[in-house]
ZAPA-373065 format. One record per residue (C-alpha): residue number from 0; residue in one letter; x, y, z. Coordinates in steps of 0.05 Angstrom, whole numbers. Layout:
num:residuo:c1:c2:c3
NUM:a:X:Y:Z
...
***
This chain:
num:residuo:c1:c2:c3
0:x:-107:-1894:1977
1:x:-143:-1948:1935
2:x:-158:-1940:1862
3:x:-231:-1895:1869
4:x:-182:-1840:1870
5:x:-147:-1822:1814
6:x:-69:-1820:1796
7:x:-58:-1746:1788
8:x:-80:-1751:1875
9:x:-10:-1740:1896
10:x:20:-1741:1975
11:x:70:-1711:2002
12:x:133:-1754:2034
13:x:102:-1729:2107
14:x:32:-1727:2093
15:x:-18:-1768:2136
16:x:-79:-1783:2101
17:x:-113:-1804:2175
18:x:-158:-1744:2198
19:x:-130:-1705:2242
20:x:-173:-1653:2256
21:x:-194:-1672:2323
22:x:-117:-1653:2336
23:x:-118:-1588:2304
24:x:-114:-1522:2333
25:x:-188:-1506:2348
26:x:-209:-1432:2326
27:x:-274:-1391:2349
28:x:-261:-1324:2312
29:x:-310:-1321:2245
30:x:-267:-1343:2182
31:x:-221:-1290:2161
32:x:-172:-1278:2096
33:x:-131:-1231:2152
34:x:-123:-1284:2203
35:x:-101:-1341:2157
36:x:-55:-1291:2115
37:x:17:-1291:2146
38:x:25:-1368:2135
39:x:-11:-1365:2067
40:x:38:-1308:2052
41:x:92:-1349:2078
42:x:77:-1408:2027
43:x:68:-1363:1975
44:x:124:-1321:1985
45:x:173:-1391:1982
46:x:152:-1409:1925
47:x:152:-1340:1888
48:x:232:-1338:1919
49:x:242:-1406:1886
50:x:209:-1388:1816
51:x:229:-1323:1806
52:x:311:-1329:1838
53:x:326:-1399:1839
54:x:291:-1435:1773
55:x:275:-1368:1730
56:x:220:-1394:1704
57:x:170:-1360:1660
58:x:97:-1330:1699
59:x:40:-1381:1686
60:x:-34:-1374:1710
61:x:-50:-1380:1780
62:x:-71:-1450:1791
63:x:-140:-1454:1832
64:x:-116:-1456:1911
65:x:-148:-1496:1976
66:x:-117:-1475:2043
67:x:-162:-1503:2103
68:x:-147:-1513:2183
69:x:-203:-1537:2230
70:x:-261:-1497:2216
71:x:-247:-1464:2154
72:x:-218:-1458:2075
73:x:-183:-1398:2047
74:x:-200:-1404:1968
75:x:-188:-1368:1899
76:x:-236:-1421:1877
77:x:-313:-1407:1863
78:x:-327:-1477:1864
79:x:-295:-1483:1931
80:x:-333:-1419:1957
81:x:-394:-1438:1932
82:x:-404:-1367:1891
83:x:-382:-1335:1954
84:x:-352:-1262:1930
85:x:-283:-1251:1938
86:x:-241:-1206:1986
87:x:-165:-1184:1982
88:x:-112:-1235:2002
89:x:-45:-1259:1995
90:x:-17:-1235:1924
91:x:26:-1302:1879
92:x:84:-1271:1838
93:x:56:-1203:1850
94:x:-13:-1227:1814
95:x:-79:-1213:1858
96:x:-114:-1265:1873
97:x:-205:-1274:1884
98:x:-195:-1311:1954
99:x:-257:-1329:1999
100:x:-247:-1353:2073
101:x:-308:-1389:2095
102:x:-333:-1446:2145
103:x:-326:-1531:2125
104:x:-367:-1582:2163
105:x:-312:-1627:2157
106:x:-318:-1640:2089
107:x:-288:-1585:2022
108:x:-307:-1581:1958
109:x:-252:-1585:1911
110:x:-244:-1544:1846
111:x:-265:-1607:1808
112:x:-335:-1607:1849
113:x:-314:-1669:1884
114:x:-316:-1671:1960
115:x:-268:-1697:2003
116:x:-268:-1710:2089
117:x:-218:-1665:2127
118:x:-150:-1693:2128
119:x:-77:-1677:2135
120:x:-74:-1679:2060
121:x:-22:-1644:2007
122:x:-39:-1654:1935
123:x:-43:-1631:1865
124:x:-96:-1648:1817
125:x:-130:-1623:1752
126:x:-203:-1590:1754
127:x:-243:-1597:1682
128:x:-184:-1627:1647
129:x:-139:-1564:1646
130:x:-127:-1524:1702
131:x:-81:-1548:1756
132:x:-106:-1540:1836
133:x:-69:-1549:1890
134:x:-104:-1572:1973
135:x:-65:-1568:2037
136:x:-77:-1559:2109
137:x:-59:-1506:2148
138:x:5:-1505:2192
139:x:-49:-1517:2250
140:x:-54:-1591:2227
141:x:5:-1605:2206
142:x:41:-1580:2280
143:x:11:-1638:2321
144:x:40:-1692:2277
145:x:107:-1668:2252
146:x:122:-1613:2305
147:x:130:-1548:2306
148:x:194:-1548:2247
149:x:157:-1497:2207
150:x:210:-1511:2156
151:x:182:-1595:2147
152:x:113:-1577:2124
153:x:141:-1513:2079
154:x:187:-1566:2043
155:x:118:-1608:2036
156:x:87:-1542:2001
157:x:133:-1528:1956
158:x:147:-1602:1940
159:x:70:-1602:1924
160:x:53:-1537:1888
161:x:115:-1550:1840
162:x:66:-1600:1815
163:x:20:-1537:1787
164:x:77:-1525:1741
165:x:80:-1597:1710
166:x:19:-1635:1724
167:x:-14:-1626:1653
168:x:38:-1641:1613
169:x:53:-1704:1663
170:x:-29:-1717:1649
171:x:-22:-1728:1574
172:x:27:-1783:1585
173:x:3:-1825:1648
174:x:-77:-1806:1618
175:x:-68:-1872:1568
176:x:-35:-1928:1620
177:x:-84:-1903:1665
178:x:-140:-1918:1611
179:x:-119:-1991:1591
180:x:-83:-1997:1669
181:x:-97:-2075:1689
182:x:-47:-2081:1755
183:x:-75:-2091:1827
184:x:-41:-2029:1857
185:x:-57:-1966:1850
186:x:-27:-1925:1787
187:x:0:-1878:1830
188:x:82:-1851:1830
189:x:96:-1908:1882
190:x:70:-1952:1825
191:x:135:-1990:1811
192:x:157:-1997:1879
193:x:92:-2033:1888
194:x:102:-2069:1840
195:x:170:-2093:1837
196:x:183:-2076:1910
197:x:190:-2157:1937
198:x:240:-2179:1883
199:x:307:-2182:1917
200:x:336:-2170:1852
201:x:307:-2114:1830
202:x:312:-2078:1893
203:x:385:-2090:1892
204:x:398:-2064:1832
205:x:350:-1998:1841
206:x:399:-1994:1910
207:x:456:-1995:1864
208:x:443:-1945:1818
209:x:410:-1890:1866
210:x:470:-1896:1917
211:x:517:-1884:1851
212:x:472:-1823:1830
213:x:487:-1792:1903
214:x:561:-1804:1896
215:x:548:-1769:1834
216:x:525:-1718:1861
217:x:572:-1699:1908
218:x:634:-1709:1865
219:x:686:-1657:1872
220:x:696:-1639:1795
221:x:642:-1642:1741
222:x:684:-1698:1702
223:x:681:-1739:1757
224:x:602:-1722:1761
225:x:585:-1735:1690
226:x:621:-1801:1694
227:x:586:-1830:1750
228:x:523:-1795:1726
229:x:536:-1841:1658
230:x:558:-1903:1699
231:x:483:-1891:1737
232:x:447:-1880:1674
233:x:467:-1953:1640
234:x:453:-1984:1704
235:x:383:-1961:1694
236:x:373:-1976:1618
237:x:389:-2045:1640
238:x:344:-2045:1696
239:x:291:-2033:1646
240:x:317:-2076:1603
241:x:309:-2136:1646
242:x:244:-2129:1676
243:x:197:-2067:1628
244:x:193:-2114:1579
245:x:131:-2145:1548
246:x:60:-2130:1579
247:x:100:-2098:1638
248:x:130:-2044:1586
249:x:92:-1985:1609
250:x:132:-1986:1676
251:x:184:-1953:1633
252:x:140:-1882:1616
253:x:124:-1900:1688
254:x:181:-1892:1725
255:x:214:-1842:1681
256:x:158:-1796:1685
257:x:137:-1800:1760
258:x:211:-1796:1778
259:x:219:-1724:1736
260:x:142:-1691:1771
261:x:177:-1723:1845
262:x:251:-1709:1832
263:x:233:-1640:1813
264:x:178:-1624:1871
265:x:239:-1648:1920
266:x:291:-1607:1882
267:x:244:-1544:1893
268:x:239:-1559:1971
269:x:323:-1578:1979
270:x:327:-1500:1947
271:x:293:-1471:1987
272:x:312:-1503:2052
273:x:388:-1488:2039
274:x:371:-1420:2008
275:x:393:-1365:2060
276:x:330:-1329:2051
277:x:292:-1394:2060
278:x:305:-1444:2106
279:x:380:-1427:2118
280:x:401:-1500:2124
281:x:460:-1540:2095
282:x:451:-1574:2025
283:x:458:-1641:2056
284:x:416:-1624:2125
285:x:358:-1601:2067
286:x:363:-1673:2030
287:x:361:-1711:2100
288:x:293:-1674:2115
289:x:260:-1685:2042
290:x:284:-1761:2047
291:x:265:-1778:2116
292:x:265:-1845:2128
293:x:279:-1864:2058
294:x:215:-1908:2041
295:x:195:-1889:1980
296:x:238:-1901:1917
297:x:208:-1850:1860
298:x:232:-1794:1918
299:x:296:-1821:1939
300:x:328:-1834:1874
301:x:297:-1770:1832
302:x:323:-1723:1880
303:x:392:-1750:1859
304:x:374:-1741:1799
305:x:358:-1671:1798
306:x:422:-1650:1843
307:x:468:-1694:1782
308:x:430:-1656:1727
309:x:425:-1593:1766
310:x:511:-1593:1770
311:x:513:-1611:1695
312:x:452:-1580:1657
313:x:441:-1507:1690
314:x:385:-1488:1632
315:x:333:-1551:1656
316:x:280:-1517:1694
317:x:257:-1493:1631
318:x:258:-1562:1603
319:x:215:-1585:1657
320:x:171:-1520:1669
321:x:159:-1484:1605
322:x:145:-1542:1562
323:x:80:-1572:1545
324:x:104:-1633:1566
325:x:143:-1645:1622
326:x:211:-1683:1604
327:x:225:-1742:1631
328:x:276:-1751:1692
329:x:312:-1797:1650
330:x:314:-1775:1587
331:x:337:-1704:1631
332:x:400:-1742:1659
333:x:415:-1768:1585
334:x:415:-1702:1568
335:x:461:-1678:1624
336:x:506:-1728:1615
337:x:514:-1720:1540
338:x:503:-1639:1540
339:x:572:-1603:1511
340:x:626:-1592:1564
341:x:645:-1520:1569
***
């Protein structure tokens, strides 16, 4: 990515931004809402299971919706259509939804009106400054680079469309660093890792405090949890203490608000992997797919943050989801370590 494209362009862990559709599964039927609906249902339906059973969060508005394989994009956006009328489709949380299924050339329009070059992308983004969208390629593309583990690139949705829930209220805090932003990387939620990633030091000390947040984690009592969890949390402050200081002082809003939109769109995926009416696999076999190979920071140490505040705060969906501001990851874990012991 370079910095033409804006923050709020988010990636998945596994997504490849190389095009692959000379790799994807060519089709020669017209473009059709019935063909491309049992996957799109299958997306869907995850992340109805997760919203509605596992977080019990309140309904929202449909965000706007880009689905595309190698010839064509399944819409509810008009923009994207191009004023195409709508058919019947996949239903979100039982709401109905104006979807179009119609030809690319290689290139989609986005709900903003920008274009973009067919990809393997994943990503969440904003169109006129308040309604969320959400792009990602069918399984088609995604089977010829991760495999056929239906289950990876589910994780990847989920981990993505989360973002719909929290991706304004994120806006109105990154929207003025991005304004004044002055640092040769890109302001994206890999940011401080960039940043800070060659200072021995630092990455020591980041090493320190996530590896204490899993052992937090997976303590046996809540006591034990919470005490670690408190033990993690200092290490932190001090963290920031030492090096967000001075001109570098936005790094703090930084990496506490990047790691609470990341840790939660990997919570959401862990659920529903280890849910047994999702992808039926063991809490820690669901973490080992959503980490990988463990390069990026902001999603390695926010997913331990969500399972620590997940054992000790049980009302903080709502805290992240329902607000019109999305609370920080760290200012979350204060509040899970602190919250009254029943």
């Amino acid at each position: 990515m370079n910095r033409r494209i804006p923050w709020l362009f988010i990636l998945g862990a596994l997504t490849v931004s190389a095009c692959a559709s000379h790799n994807a599964t060519a089709q020669t039927a017209p473009c059709s809402m019935t063909a491309a609906s049992p996957w799109i249902e299958h997306w869907l339906d995850a992340w109805t299971l997760v919203s509605d059973e596992i977080l019990h969060i309140s309904d929202a508005r449909p965000p706007l919706i880009v689905f595309y394989d190698s010839t064509c994009v399944y819409t509810n956006s008009a923009v994207t259509a191009g004023g195409r009328p709508p058919v019947d489709g996949p239903t979100l949380r039982g709401a109905a939804l104006p979807w179009r299924a119609l030809p690319h050339d290689t290139t989609i329009t986005l709900p903003d009106s920008s274009q973009v070059p067919i990809a393997l992308m994943s990503f969440t983004n904003v169109a006129h400054k308040t309604q969320p969208y959400f792009v990602m390629a069918a399984p088609s593309f995604w089977e010829p680079i991760v495999g056929p583990d239906s289950t990876q690139y589910t994780g990847v949705f989920l981990h993505e469309f989360t973002h719909t829930r929290q991706i304004r209220g994120i806006g109105k805090r990154i929207g003025p660093i991005d304004s004044t932003w002055a640092y040769p990387e890109e302001l994206n939620d890999d940011a401080v890792q960039t940043h800070f990633g060659t200072d021995s030091v630092y990455v020591a000390a980041y090493l320190a405090e996530r590896d204490l947040l899993y052992r937090a984690a997976d303590a046996d009592s809540l006591t034990e949890v919470r005490a670690l969890a408190a033990q993690a949390l200092a290490m932190i402050r001090a963290r920031h203490a030492r090096y967000f200081t001075g001109d570098k002082a936005e790094f703090a809003e930084l990496d506490n608000v990047f790691m609470s939109l990341e840790g939660a769109g990997q919570w959401v995926a862990v659920a529903w992997l280890s849910h047994p009416d999702g992808g039926k696999l063991t809490r820690d076999a669901a973490v080992k797919k959503m980490l990988g190979r463990r390069r990026w920071w902001v999603q390695d140490e926010s997913l331990a943050i969500f399972l620590v505040v997940d054992r000790l705060l049980p009302n903080w969906p709502q805290l992240v989801f329902d607000t019109p501001s999305s609370i920080g990851a760290l200012d979350l874990l204060d509040r899970a370590v602190n919250a009254p012991v029943h």
